[in-house]
C-alpha positions in Angstrom: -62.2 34.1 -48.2 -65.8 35.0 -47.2 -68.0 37.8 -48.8 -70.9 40.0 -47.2 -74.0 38.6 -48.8 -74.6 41.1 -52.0 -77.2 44.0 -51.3 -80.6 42.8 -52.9 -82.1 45.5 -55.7 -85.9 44.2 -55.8 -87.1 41.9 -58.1 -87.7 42.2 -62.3 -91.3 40.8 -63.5 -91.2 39.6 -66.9 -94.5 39.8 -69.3 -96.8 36.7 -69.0 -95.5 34.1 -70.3 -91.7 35.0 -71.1 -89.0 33.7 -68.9 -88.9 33.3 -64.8 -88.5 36.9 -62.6 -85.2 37.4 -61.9 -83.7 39.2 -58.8 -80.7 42.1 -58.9 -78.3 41.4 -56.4 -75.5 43.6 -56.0 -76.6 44.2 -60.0 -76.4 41.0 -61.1 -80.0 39.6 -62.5 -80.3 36.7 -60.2 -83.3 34.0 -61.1 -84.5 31.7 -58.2 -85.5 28.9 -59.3 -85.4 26.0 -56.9 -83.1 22.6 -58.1 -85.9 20.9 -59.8 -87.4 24.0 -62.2 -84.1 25.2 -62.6 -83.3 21.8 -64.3 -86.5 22.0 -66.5 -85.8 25.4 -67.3 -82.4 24.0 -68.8 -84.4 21.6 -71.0 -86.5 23.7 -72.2 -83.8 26.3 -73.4 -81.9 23.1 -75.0 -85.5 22.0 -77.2 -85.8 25.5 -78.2 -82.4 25.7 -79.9 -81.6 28.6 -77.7 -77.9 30.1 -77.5 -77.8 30.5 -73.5 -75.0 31.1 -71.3 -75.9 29.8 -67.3 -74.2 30.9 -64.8 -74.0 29.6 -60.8 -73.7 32.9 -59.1 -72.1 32.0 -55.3 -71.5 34.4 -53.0 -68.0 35.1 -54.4 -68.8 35.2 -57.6 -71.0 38.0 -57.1 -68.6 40.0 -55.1 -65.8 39.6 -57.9 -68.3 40.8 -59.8 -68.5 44.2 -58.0 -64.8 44.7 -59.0 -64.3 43.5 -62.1 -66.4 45.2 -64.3 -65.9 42.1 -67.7 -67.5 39.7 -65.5 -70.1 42.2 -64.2 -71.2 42.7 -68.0 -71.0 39.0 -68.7 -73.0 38.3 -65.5 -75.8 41.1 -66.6 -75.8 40.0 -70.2 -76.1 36.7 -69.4 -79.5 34.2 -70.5 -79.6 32.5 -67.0 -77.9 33.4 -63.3 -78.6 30.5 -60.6 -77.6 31.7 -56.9 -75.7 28.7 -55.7 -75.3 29.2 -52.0 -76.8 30.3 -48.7 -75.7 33.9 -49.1 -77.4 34.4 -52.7 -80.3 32.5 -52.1 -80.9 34.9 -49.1 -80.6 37.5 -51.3 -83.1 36.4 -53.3 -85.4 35.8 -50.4 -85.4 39.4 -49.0 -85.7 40.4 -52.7 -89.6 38.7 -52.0 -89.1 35.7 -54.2 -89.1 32.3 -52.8 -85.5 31.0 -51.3 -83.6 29.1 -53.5 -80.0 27.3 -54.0 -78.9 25.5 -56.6 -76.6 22.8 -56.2 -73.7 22.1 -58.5 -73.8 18.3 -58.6 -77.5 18.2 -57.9 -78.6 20.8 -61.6 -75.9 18.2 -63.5 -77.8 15.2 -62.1 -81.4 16.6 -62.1 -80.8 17.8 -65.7 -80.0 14.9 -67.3 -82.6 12.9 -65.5 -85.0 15.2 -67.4 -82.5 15.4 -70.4 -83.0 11.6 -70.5 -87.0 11.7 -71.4 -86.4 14.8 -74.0 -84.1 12.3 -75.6 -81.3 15.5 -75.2 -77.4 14.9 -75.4 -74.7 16.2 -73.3 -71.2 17.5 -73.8 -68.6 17.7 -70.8 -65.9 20.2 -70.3 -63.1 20.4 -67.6 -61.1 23.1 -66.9 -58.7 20.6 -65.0 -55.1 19.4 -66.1 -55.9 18.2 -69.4 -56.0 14.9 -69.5 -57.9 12.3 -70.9 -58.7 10.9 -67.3 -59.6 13.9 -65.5 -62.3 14.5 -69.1 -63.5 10.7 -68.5 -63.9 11.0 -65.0 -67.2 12.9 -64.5 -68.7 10.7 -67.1 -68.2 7.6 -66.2 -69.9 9.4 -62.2 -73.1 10.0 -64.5 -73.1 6.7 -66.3 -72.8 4.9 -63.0 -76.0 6.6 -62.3 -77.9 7.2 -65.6 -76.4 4.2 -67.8 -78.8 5.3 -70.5 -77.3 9.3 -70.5 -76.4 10.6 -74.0 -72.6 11.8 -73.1 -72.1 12.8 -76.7 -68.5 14.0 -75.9 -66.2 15.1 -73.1 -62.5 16.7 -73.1 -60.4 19.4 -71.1 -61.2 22.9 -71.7 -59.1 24.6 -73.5 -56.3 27.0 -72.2 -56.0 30.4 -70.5 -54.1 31.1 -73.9 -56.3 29.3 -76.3 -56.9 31.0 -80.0 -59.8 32.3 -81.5 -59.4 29.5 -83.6 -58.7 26.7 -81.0 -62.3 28.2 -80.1 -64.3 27.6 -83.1 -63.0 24.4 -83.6 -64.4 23.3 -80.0 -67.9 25.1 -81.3 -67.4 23.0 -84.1 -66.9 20.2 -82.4 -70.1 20.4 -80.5 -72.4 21.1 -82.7 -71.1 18.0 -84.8 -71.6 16.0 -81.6 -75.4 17.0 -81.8 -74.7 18.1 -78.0 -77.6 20.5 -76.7 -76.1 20.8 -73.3 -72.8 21.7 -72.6 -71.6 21.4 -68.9 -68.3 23.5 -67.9 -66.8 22.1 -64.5 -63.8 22.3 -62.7 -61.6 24.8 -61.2 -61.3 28.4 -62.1 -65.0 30.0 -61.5 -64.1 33.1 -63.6 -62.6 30.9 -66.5 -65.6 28.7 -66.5 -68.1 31.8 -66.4 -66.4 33.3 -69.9 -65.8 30.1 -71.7 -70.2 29.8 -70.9 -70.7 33.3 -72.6 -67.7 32.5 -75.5 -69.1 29.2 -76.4 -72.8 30.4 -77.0 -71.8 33.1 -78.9 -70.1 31.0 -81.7 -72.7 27.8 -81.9 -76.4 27.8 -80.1 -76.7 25.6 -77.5 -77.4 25.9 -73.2 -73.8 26.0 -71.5 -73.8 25.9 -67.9 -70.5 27.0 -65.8 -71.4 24.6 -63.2 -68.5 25.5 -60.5 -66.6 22.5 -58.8 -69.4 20.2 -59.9 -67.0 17.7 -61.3 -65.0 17.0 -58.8 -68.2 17.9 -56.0 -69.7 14.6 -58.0 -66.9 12.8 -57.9 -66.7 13.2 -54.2 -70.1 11.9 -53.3 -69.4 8.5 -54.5 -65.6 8.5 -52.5 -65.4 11.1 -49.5 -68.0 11.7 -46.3 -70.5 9.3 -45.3 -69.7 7.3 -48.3 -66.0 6.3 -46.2 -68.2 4.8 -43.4 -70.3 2.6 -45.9 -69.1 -1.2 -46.1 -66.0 -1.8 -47.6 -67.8 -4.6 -50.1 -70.1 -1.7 -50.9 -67.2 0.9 -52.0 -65.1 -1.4 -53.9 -68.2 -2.8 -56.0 -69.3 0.9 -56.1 -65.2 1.7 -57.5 -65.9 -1.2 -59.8 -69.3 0.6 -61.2 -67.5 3.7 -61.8 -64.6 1.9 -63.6 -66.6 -0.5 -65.3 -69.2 2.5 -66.5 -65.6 4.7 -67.5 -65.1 2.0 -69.7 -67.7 1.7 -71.7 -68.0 5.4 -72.0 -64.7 5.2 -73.9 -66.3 3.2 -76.4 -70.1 4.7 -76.3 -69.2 8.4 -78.2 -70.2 8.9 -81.4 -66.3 9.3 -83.0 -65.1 6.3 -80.5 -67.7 4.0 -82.2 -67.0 5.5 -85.4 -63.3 4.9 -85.0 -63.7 1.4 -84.0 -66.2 1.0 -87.1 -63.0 1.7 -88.9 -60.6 0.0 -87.3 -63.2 -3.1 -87.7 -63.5 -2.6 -91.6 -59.5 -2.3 -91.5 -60.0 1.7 -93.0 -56.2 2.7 -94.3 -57.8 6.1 -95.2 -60.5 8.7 -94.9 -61.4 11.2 -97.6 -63.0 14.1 -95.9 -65.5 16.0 -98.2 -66.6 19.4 -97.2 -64.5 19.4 -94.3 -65.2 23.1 -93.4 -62.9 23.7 -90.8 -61.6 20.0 -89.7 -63.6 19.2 -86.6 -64.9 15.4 -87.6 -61.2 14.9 -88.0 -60.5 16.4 -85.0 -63.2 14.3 -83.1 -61.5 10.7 -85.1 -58.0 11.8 -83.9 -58.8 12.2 -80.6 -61.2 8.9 -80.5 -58.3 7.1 -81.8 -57.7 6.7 -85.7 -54.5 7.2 -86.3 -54.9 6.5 -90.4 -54.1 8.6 -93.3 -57.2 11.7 -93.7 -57.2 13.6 -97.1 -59.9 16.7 -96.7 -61.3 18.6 -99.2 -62.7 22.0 -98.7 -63.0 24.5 -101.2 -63.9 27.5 -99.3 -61.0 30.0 -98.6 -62.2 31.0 -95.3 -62.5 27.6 -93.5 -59.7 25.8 -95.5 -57.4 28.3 -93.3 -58.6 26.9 -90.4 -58.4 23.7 -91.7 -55.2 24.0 -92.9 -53.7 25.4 -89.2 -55.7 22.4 -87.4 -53.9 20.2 -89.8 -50.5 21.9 -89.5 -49.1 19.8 -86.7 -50.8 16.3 -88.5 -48.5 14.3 -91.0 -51.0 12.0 -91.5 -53.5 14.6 -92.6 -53.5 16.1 -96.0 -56.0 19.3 -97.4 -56.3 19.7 -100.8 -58.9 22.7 -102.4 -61.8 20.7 -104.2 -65.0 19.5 -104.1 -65.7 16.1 -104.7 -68.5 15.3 -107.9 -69.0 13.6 -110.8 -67.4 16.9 -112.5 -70.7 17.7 -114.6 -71.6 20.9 -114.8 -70.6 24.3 -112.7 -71.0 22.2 -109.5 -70.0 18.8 -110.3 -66.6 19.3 -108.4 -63.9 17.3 -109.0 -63.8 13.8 -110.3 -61.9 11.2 -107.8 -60.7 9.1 -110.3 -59.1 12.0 -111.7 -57.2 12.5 -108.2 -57.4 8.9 -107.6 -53.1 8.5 -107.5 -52.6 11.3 -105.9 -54.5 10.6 -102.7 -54.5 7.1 -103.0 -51.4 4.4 -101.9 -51.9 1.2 -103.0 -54.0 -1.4 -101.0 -55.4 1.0 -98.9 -58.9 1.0 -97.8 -61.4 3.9 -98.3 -63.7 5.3 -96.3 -65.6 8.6 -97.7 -67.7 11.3 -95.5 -69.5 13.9 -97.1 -71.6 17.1 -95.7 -74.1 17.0 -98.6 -77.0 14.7 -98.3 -77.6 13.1 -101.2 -74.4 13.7 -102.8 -73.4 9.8 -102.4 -73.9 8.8 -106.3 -72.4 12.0 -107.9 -69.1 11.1 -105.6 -69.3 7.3 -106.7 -70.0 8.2 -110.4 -66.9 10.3 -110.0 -64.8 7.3 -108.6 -65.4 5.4 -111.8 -63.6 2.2 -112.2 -62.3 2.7 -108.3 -65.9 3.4 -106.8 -66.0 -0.3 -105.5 -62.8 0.7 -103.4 -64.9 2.8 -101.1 -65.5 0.4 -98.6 -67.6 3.0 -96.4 -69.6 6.2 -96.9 -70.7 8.6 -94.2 -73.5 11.3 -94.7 -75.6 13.5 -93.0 -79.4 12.9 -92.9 -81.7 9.9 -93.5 -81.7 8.3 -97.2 -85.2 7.3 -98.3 -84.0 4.2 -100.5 -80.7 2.1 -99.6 -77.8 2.9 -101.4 -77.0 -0.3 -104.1 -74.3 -2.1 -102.7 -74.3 -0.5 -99.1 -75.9 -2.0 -96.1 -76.3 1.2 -93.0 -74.9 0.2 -89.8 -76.6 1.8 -86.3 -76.1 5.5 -86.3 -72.7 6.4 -84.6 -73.2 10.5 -85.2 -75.9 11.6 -84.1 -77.9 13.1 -87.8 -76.0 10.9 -90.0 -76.1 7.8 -92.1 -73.3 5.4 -92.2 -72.7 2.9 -95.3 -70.6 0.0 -95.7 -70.1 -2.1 -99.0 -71.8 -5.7 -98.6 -68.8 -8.2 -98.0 
């Protein structure tokens, strides 16, 4: 279906030194910036901390917009609109700025070229079949070509019928990933363009509804002029992006985590603090399939918790703190809860959210604190932990411990 290009409104100049001049086409705030700016413009909204929804405006897109007034207030409201395509980017021309079209594939690749030298992590999301392949896909395409990319994490998005709560345990998810770039690809422009503005109104990062990118990405290495290349030169190419698949599926922060545990032969994980179950969530789906007790005293996330754990047997919440029980904050002793979270024989691994908090928990273990095999914290400790040698840093923030021999 094709669209009359959008009539232009005249341009917006913003005060020195705020963000670029933006364009109103067909009253949608347009910006256009040409491939390369528009990716540093994405990097610098990522090292600012800044909530942003970014949105590739085609020619479509902006003619829905006219008739369907949700996406024209998402559009208007929105922290960034690229025009992606000839129609928009003539738009933008006749609006006197300079002609530009930003390029699905090309913002994903350009952006984490210069995500790579601000030492910045991504996080993929597909609004595909949900599948693990179709979520592994795009990132093995980047790894082939950046094999030093931080993916920090990649999975379907979720559904037309998703909950609020299915929603904040993705936010969750990504900001425990330390992701600062979210990239929504796939089919389904209008679904990509709300999930954007939903996502960066529950956790602040940039998310960018990137169109067909994906797939677009996908095709560049496998369809066009790539068919007429040597046939030597396609499979080694196939064997790049299968090799590269690979290692991405043990390169994400929970996948080496999970295999950290499945090394040290972990039976079960105590989660302390577990807010509203999305490190659990991130083990599950990298592959530990072990017994979790969390703890969680808040009311307000232990309900969450408790409907993410609903469908789990393995996966127990109980509503405690973990301490060395002293005082109004000393929590809960775990020798005190020691049989009923424990099975015999099993191995422990222990992650808290409270820096520091590593010797209250073991003086609270008492006679079982040399069962704790592992410990996993956030932040840096200044002096090593007696008895605990810190492996590399799987999570991005945190500190993981395991007992000497």
């Amino acid at each position: 279906m094709s669209h009359a290009i959008p009539r232009t409104e005249g341009h917006q100049e913003p005060p020195a030194g705020g963000p670029p001049r933006t364009v109103r086409c067909a009253g949608i705030p347009l910006t256009p910036l040409a491939p390369a700016p528009a990716a540093e413009e994405l990097v610098r909204l990522a090292l600012r901390g800044a909530a942003a929804d970014v949105h590739l405006c085609g020619t479509d897109t902006l003619a829905d917009a006219g008739h369907a007034p949700g996406l024209q207030r998402l559009l208007r409201s929105a922290a960034l609109n690229l025009p992606a395509g000839r129609g928009p980017a003539r738009a933008a021309r006749s609006g006197g700025r300079p002609a530009a079209q930003v390029y699905g594939p090309d913002l994903l690749l350009d952006t984490v070229r210069a995500a790579q030298r601000a030492g910045l992590s991504h996080y993929l999301l597909t609004a595909e079949v949900p599948t693990g392949e179709v979520a592994e896909l795009p990132t093995a395409e980047l790894l082939v070509r950046y094999p030093d990319a931080r993916v920090a994490g990649a999975e379907p998005l979720p559904g037309r019928a998703a909950t609020a709560e299915e929603w904040a345990a993705l936010a969750a998810r990504i900001r425990e990933s330390g992701a600062r770039l979210v990239w929504i690809g796939g089919s389904g422009a209008a679904r990509q363009h709300s999930a954007a503005a939903r996502l960066a109104a529950l956790h602040p990062a940039v998310y960018v509804a990137a169109g067909p990118a994906f797939a677009l990405l996908h095709e560049r290495a496998g369809s066009g002029r790539w068919k007429r290349w040597p046939a030597g030169v396609r499979s080694y190419a196939r064997f790049l992006r299968a090799a590269a698949r690979e290692r991405h599926r043990g390169r994400g922060p929970y996948r080496e985590l999970a295999q950290l545990l499945a090394d040290a032969e972990i039976d079960l994980v105590l989660d302390a603090g577990a807010d509203a179950g999305a490190y659990v969530a991130g083990l599950r789906r990298a592959g530990y399939r072990g017994r979790v007790v969390s703890f969680e005293v808040l009311p307000g996330p232990r309900e969450q918790l408790l409907r993410c754990a609903a469908g789990d047997p393995g996966w127990s919440v109980l509503p405690y703190a973990l301490g060395d029980g002293n005082g109004p904050d000393g929590g809960h002793r775990l020798d005190a809860l020691w049989d009923a979270v424990t099975a015999p024989g099993e191995r422990l691994f222990v992650r808290l959210r409270a820096p520091g908090h590593e010797e209250r928990l073991l003086d609270g273990a008492g006679l079982y604190a040399s069962e704790c095999v592992g410990l996993q914290t956030r932040g840096e400790r200044g002096d090593p932990l007696p008895g605990y040698t810190a492996v590399p840093p799987t999570v991005p923030g945190d500190v993981v411990l395991f007992r000497r021999g």
